[in-house]
KERO-287849 format. One record per residue (C-alpha): residue number from 1; x, y, z; residue in one letter. Coordinates in steps of 0.05 Angstrom, whole numbers, plus 5000, padded with zeros to 4 digits. Example, Ala and Ser with C-alpha at 12.3 -4.5 7.8 and 13.67 -1.06 7.14 Angstrom:
<recs>
[1,[5246,4910,5156],'A']
[2,[5273,4979,5143],'S']
</recs>
This chain:
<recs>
[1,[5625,5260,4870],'X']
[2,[5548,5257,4849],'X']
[3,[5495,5281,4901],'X']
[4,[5442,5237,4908],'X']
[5,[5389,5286,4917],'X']
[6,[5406,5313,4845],'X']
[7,[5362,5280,4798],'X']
[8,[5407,5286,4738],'X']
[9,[5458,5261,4769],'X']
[10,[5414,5204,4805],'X']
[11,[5393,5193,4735],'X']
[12,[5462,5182,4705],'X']
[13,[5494,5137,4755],'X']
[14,[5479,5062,4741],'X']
[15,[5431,5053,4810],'X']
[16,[5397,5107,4782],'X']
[17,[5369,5070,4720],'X']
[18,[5326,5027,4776],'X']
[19,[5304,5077,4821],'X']
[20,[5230,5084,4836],'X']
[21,[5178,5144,4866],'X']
[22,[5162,5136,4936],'X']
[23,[5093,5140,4932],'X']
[24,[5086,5135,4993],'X']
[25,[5033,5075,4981],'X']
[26,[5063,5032,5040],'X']
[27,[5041,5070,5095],'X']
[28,[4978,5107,5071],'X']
[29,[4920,5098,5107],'X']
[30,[4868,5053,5068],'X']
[31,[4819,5090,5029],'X']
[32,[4741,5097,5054],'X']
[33,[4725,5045,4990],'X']
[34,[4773,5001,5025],'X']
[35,[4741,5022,5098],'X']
[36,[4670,5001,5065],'X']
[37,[4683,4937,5026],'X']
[38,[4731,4908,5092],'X']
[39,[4677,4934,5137],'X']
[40,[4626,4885,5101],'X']
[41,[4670,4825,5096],'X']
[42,[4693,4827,5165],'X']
[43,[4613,4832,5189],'X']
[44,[4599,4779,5134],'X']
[45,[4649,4728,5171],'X']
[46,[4648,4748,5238],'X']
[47,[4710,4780,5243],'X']
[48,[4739,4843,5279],'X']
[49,[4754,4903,5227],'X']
[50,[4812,4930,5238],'X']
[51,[4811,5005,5219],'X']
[52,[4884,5029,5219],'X']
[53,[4903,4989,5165],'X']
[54,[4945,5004,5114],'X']
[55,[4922,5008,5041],'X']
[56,[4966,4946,5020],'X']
[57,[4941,4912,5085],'X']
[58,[4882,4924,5073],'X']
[59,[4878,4907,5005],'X']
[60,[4908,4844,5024],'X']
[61,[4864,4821,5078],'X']
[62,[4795,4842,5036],'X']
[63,[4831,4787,4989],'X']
[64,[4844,4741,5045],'X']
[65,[4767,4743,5066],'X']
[66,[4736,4740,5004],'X']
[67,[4782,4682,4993],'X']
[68,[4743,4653,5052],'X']
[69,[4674,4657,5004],'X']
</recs>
């Protein structure tokens, strides 16, 4: 029986050939670059700036409003 929190054995079962690193990414607060640039934008177009975003989300939504032009 393998253990799944023993990388070599992780590593030699078939699911293990497409597991990933939890980054962690999903969930991480947005970085203060991030912060800045969706700061700007959201003055820029009138919008509310939504500081608890995630980085994806925010990375998203700085997309969605420059986008917008």
């Amino acid at each position: 029986m393998s253990d799944k929190n023993d990388p070599l054995a992780v590593a030699a079962s078939p699911a293990g050939a497409f597991a990933t690193a939890d980054t962690g990414k999903d969930d991480a607060p947005m970085t203060s670059e991030q912060a800045d640039e969706l700061a700007a934008l959201s003055k820029e177009h009138g919008e509310a700036f939504d500081q608890s975003l995630t980085q994806d989300a925010a990375a998203a939504r700085i997309e969605e409003l420059k986008a917008k032009g």
